[in-house]
FIMI-603537 format. One line per field, with one value per residue: x, z, y of N, C-alpha, C in turn; residue in one letter. Coordinates in pm, whole numbers, m for minus. Atoms other than C-alpha are relative to their C-alpha. Layout:
BEGIN
n.c1 = [X|...]
n.c3 = [Z|...]
n.c2 = [Y|...]
ca.c1 = [X|...]
ca.c3 = [Z|...]
ca.c2 = [Y|...]
c.c1 = [X|...]
c.c3 = [Z|...]
c.c2 = [Y|...]
resn = [A|...]
This chain:
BEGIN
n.c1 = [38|m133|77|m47|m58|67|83|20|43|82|m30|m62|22|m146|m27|m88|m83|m50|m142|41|m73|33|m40|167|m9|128|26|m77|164|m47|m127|m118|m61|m116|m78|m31|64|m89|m97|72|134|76|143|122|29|161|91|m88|m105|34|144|24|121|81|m17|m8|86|26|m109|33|125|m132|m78|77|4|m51|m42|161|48|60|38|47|m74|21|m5|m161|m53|m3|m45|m121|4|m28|m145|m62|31|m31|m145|m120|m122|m155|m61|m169|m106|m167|m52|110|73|5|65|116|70|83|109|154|72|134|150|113|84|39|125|83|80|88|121|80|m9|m107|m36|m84|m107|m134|m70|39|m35|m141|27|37|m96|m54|35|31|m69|m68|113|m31|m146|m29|13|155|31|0|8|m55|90|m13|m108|m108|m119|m11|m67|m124|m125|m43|m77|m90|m92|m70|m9|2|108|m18|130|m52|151|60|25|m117|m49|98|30|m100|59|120|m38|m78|132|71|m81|m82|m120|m142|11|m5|m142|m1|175|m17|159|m1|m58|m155|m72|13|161|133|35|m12|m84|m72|m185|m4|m28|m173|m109|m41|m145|m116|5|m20|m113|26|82|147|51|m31|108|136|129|85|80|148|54|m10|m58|m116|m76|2|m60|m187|m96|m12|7|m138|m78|m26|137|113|47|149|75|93|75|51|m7|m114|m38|m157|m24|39|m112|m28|26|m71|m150]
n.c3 = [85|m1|m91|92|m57|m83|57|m107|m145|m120|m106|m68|m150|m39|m152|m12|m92|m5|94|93|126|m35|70|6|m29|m24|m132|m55|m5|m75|78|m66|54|69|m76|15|119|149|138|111|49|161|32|125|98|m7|m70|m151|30|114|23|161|m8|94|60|215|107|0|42|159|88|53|127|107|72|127|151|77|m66|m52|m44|m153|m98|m55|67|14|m174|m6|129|m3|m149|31|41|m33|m75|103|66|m56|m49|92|m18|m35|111|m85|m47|m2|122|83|30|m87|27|44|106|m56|m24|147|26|m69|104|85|m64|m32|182|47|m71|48|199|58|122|26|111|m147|40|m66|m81|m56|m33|m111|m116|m10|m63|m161|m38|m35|m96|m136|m45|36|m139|m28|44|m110|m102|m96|m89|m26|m100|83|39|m162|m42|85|m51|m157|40|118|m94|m62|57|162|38|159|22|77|56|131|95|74|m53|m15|m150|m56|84|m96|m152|56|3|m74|m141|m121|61|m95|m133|m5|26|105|76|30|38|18|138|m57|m66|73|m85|m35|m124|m138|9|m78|91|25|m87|m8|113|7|m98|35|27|m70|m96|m207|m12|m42|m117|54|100|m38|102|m76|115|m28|6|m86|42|36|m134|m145|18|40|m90|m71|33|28|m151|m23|m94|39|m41|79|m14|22|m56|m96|m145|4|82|40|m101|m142|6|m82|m167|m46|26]
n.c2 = [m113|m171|m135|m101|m139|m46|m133|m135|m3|110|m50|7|0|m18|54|m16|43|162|52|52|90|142|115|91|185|65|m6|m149|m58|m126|m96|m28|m99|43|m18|m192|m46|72|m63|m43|6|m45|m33|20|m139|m31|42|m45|m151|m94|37|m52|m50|41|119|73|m37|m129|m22|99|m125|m133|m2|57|m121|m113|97|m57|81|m60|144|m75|19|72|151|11|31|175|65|m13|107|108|5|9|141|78|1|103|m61|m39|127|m67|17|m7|m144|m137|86|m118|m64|m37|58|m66|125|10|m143|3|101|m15|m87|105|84|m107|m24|79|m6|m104|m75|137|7|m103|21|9|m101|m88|80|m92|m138|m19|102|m33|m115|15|20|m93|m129|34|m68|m200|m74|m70|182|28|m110|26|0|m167|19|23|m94|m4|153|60|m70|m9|169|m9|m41|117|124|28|62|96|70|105|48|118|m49|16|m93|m141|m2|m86|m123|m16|m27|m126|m146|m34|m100|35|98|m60|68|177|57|75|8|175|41|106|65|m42|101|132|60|m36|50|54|72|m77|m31|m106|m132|32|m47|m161|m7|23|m112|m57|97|m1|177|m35|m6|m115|m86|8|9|m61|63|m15|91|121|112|m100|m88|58|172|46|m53|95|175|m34|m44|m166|m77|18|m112|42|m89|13|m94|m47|19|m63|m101|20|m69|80|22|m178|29|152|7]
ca.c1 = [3523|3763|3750|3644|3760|3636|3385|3306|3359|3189|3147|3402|3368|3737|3828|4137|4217|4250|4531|4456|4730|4676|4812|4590|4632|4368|4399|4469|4117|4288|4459|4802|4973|5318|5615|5904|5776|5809|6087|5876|5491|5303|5013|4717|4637|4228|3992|4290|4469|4251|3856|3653|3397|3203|3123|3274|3007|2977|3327|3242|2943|3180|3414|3157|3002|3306|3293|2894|2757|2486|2509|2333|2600|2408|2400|2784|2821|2676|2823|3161|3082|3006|3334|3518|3403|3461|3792|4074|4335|4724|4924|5263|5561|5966|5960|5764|5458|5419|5295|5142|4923|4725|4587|4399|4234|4105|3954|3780|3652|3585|3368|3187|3089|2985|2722|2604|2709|2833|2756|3021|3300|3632|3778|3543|3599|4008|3923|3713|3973|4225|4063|3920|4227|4436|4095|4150|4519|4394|4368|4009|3934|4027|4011|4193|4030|4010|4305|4565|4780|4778|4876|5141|5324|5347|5444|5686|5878|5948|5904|5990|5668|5604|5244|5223|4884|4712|4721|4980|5193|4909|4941|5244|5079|4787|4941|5157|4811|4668|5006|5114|5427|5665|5539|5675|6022|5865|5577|5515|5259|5179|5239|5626|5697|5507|5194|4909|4742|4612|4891|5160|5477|5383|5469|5779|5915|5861|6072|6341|6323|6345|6583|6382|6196|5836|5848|5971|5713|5342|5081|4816|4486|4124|4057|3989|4145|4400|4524|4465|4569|4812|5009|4961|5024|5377|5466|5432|5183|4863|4686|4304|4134|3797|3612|3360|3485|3816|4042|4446|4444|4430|4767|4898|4774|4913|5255]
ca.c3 = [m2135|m2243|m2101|m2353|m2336|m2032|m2117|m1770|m1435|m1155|m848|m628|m228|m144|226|276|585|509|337|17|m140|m155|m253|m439|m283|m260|90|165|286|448|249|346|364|175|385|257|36|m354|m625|m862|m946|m1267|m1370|m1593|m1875|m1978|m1718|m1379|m1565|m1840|m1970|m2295|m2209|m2436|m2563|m2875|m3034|m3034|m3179|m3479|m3584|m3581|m3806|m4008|m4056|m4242|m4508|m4564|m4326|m4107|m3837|m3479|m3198|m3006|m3228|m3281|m2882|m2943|m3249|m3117|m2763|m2918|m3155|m2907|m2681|m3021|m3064|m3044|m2806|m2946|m2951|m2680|m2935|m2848|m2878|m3037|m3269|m3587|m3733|m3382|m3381|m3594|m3828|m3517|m3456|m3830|m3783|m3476|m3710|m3945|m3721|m3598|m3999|m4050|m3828|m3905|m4295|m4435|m4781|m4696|m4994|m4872|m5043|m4804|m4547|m4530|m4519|m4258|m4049|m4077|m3968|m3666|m3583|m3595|m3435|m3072|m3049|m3108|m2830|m2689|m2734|m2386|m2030|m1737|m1433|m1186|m914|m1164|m1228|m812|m759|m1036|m956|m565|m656|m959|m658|m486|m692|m1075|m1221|m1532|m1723|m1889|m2076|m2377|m2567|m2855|m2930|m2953|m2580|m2564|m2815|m2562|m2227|m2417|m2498|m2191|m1957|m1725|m1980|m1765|m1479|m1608|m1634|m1892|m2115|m2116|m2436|m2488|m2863|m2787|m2533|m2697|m2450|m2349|m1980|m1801|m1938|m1633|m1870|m1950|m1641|m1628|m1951|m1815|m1492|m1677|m1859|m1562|m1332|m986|m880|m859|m515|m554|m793|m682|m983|m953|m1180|m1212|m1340|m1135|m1396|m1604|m1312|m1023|m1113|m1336|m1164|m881|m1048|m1150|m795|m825|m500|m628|m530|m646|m765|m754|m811|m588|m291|m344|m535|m657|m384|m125|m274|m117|234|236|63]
ca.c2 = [m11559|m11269|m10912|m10673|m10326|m10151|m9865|m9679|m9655|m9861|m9648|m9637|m9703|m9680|m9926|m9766|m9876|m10256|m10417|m10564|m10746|m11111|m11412|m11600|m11966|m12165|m12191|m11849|m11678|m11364|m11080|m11006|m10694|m10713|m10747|m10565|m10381|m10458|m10356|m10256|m10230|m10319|m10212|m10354|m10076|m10084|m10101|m10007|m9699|m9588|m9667|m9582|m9351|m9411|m9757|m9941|m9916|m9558|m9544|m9829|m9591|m9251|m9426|m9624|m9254|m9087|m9411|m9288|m9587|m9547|m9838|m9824|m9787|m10038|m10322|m10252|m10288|m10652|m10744|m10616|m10835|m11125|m11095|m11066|m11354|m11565|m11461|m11784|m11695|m11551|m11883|m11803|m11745|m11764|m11363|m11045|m11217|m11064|m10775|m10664|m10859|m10654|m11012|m11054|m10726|m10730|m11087|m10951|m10640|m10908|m11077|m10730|m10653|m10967|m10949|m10575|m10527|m10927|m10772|m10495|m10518|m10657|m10305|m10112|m10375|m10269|m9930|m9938|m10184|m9969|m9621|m9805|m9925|m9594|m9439|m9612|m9493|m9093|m8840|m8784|m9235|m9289|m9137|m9164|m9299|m8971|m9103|m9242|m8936|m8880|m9246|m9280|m8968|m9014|m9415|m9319|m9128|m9449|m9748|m9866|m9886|m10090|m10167|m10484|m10585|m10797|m10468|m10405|m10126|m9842|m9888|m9648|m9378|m9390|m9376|m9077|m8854|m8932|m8771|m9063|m9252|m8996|m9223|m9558|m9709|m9986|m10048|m10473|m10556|m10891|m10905|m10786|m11054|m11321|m11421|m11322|m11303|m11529|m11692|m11654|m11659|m11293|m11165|m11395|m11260|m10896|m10984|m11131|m10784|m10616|m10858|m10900|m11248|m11254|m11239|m10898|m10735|m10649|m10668|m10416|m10533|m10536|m10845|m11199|m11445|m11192|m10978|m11161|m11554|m11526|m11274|m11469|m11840|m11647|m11582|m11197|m11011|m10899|m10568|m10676|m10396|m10355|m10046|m10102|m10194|m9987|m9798|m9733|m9466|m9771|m9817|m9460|m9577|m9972|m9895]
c.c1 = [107|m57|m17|27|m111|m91|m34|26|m89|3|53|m15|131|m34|143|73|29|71|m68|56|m16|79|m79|39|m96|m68|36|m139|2|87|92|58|174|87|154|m51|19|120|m26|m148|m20|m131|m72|m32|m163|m53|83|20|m101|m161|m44|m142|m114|6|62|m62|m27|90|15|m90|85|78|m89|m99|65|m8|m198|m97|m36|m31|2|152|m44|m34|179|47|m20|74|145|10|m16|132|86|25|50|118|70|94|110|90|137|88|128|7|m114|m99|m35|m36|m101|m88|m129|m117|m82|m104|m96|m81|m54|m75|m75|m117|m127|m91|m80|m139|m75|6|38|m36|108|135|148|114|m69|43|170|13|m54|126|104|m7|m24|139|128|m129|22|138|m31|m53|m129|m104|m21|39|43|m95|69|133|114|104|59|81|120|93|79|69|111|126|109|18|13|m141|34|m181|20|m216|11|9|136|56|m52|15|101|m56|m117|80|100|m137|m26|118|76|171|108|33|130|128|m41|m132|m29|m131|16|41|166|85|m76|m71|m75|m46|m157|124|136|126|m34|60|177|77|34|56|115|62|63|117|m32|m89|m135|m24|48|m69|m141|m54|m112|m124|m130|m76|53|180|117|105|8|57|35|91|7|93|153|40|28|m122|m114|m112|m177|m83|m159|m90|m123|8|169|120|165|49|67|149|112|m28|95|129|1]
c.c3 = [11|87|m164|39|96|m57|96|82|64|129|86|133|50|204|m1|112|m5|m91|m57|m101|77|m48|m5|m7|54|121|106|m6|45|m83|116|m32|m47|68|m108|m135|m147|m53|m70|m2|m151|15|m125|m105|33|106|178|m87|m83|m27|m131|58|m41|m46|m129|m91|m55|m126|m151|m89|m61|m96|m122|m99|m68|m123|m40|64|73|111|151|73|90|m21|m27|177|m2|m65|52|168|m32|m53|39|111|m94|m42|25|73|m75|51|113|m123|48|m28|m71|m133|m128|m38|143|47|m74|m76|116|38|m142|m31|116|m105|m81|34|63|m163|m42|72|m23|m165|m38|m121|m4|m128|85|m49|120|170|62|25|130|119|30|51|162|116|90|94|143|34|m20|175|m17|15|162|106|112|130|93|59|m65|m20|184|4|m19|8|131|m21|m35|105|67|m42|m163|m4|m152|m20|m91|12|m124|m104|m130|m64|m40|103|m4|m44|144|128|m27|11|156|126|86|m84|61|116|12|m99|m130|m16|m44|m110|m9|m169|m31|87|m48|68|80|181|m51|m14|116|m99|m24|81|44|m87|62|135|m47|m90|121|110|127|m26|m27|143|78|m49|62|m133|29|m136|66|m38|32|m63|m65|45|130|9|m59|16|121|m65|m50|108|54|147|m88|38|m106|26|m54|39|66|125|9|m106|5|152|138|m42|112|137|24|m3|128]
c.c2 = [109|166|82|152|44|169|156|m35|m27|125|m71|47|m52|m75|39|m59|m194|m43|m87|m28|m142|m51|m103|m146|m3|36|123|104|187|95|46|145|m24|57|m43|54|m24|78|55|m31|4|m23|m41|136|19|m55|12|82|98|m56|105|66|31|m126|m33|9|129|32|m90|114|110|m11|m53|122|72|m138|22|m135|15|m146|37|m82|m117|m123|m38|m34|m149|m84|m21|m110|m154|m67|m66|m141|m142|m20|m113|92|4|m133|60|m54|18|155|67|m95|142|66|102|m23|114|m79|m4|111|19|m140|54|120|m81|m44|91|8|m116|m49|135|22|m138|30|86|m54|m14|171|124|m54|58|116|49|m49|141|212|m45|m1|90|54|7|23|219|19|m30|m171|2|51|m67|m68|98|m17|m57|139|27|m108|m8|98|0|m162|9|53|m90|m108|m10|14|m13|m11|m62|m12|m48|118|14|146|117|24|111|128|90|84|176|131|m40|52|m84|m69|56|m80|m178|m21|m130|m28|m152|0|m134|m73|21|m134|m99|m103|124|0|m82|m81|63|78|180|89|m61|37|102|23|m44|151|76|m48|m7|m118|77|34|176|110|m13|68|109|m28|7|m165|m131|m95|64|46|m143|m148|m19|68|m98|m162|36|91|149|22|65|98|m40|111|m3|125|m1|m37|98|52|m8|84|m122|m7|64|m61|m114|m32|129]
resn = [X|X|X|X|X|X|X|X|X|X|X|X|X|X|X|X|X|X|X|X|X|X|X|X|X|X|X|X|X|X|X|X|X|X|X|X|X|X|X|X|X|X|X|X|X|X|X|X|X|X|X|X|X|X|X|X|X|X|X|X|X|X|X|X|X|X|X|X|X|X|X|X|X|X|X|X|X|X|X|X|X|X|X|X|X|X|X|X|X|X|X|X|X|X|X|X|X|X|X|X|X|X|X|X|X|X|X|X|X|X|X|X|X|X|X|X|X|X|X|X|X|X|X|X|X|X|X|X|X|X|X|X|X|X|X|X|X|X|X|X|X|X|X|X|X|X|X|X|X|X|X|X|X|X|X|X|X|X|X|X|X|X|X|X|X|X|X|X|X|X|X|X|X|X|X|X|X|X|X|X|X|X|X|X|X|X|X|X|X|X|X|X|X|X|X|X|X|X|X|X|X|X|X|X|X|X|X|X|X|X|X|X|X|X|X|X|X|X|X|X|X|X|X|X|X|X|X|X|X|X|X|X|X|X|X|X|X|X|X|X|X|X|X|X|X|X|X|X|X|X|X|X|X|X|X]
């Protein structure tokens, strides 16, 4: 199953004192702390850096209200969860795929409408697509989680950092309103280099980008199969975050 965008914060019970980069082999039951330290850090975007504080659905309604459409936020949270679960994965391509992938973003809309409105008109249909679309790149969409600007300035001091994610290039607009893009030597999306996570190659394009091994780079991520095993399965370290047992801060202590 896919991740869909993260919506809120999990409480956070920060273990600072235990080292919590891994390497995820099978046979590897013990997290390791990372000996010498990395080259560079990248970071996951939604759900480690940033979150929608408000649900999707909230944000379907808002725009579906300036086109004179009156559709409950909490049928749009399902509609848009199922969608997205439905979606086919982005095929890997020899470099940037086209258009942004924006064709797939309007068949997931596609597939939201046709579950709350399937008489909607495909003339009201593009209209809508294309408000939503710009809507999630505006200020005020998405919110920092609280310890991210702390983290990424005391980090940015000592290490490259890079964020590399499935999103496409709204991601820079974003990370721009919300203050940290001063933080970060490079912005990896997946429709740019031409895969997707869990697929590893993503994170091997965006070291050949950068010019350091995997064994080199530590990953920092929230999710198991995304973050955690295919950074891993492309030989990078692996900082597994999990807001409730700990936090980016733990970073600050272990580095």
């Amino acid at each position: 199953m896919k991740k869909a965008p993260v919506t809120a914060p999990t409480t956070k019970v920060a273990r600072t004192r235990k080292a919590i980069f891994h390497r995820l082999d099978p046979l590897m039951t013990e997290p390791n702390k990372i000996e010498p330290p990395p080259k560079a850090i990248f970071f996951d975007a939604a759900g480690t850096l940033f979150f929608l504080p408000r649900g999707v659905g909230y944000h379907y309604a808002l725009v579906a209200r300036e086109l004179g459409l009156n559709w409950d936020s909490r049928e749009l949270d399902r509609a848009f969860n199922n969608a997205w679960n439905a979606m086919p994965g982005r095929n890997r391509s020899d470099g940037p795929r086209e258009n942004d992938d924006k064709d797939w973003w309007r068949q997931l809309v596609d597939r939201v409408i046709n579950h709350v409105a399937p008489s909607l008109s495909e003339l009201d249909r593009d209209n809508l697509f294309e408000i939503v679309y710009e809507h999630f790149a505006e200020a005020g969409v998405w919110e920092l989680f609280p310890e991210v600007p702390e983290v990424l300035e005391n980090l940015s001091s000592r290490f490259p950092l890079a964020v590399i994610s499935n999103f496409d290039g709204r991601l820079r607009m974003i990370l721009e309103q919300l203050g940290v893009s001063k933080f970060l030597s490079q912005i990896f999306v997946s429709s740019e280099l031409g895969a997707d996570k869990p697929d590893p190659e993503i994170f091997r394009r965006a070291l050949k980008v950068i010019g350091l091994s995997p064994n080199e780079v530590l990953h920092v991520g929230d999710d198991s199969e995304r973050d955690w095993r295919a950074a891993a399965a492309a030989g990078l370290f692996v900082f597994q975050l999990d807001r409730k047992k700990n936090s980016l801060r733990d970073l600050l202590t272990i580095l």
